[in-house]
C-alpha positions, 0 to 999 in steps of 0.5 A: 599386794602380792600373794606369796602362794597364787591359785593355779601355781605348781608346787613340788612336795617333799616326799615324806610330808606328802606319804604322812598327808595321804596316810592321814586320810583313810578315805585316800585308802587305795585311790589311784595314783595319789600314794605314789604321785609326788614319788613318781616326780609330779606337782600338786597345785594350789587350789583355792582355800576353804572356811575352817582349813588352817590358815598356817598350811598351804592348799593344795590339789590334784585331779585325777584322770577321768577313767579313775572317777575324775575325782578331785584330791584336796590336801593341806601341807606344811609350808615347808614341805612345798617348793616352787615349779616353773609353770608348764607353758602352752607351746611346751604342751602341745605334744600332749594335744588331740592333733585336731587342735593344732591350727588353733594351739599355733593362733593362741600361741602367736596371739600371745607373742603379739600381746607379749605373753605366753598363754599356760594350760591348766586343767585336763591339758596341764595334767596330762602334759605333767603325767602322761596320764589319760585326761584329754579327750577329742571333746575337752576344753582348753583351759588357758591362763594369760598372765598380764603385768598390767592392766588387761588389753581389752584386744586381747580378749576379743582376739581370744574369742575371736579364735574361740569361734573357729576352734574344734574345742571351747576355750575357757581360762582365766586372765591372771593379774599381777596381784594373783588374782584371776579373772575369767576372759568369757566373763569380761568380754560379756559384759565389757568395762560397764560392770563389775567381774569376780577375781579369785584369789587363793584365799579370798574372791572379791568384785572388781569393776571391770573398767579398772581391770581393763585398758583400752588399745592403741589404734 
């Protein structure tokens, strides 16, 4: 079944709920950037829920840059005080990559449009395409999401590690499923269609076996 709310979706806050959220936390007193985050036009995210947070309210999150502690904000809004962002894609963040990266953005950005899907960044690139705060650094990851309508082309995630082996960075990143659920590439390309992977959702993680995640390729 589909999720009405999905892990990794960028939400917009209405202002005022997220001025009486941050108020309501005497330990957000003063931090960074978080008072003034939605008022400055910036998305939170949906993040995992935890045991004992009120189901009626919606998770949510964001990071904050790495000279400010890196420290991870967690808050839980009213449903309607959250709408909808369209995802930032990977060809719309490249301006904000260390210019290092740029044969390997353009290899995952091709591998892509062979596959029929469009890669999205996550963690320090998202932020940081989003803020224009300082998250990157030369040695950061590239976290990338691969939305998949179907079933996962076991080529597709031998050709991301294949990039990953002459990438300046390590590629890491979850392969998103049509029921919201995600799972990690690195994971199963590991251990193939022979076991079984974690899938996250929002609200719950489950084993799946791998070969009904996964579908063979056409030669």
């Amino acid at each position: 079944m589909a999720e009405a709310h999905r892990r990794h979706d960028l939400l917009d806050v209405e202002p005022g709920a997220w001025a009486a959220a941050v108020t309501a936390r005497a330990d957000l007193a003063g931090v960074p950037h978080v008072a003034a985050w939605v008022d400055n036009g910036r998305p939170v995210i949906l993040r995992r829920s935890y045991p004992g947070e009120d189901p009626g309210r919606v998770p949510v999150g964001l990071p904050l840059p790495p000279r400010d502690g890196k420290r991870r904000i967690g808050l839980m809004l009213p449903p309607d005080a959250v709408r909808p962002r369209a995802p930032v894609l990977l060809s719309e963040a490249r301006a904000a990559c260390p210019l290092s990266w740029g044969v390997t953005l353009e290899a995952l950005i091709a591998l892509g449009k062979r596959h029929g899907l469009a890669p999205r960044p996550f963690g320090s690139l998202l932020w940081q395409s989003l803020s224009g705060l300082p998250y990157l650094s030369e040695g950061s990851d590239l976290d990338l999401l691969w939305p998949v309508a179907g079933a996962i082309p076991l080529r597709l995630i031998a050709e991301i590690a294949a990039i990953e082996v002459r990438a300046p960075m390590r590629l890491d990143g979850e392969i998103l499923l049509s029921d919201g659920g995600g799972v990690n590439w690195r994971e199963l390309h590991s251990i193939g269609p022979g076991g079984t992977v974690l899938v996250k959702h929002h609200d719950r993680l489950a084993l799946r076996e791998a070969a009904a995640l996964l579908a063979g390729d056409p030669e």
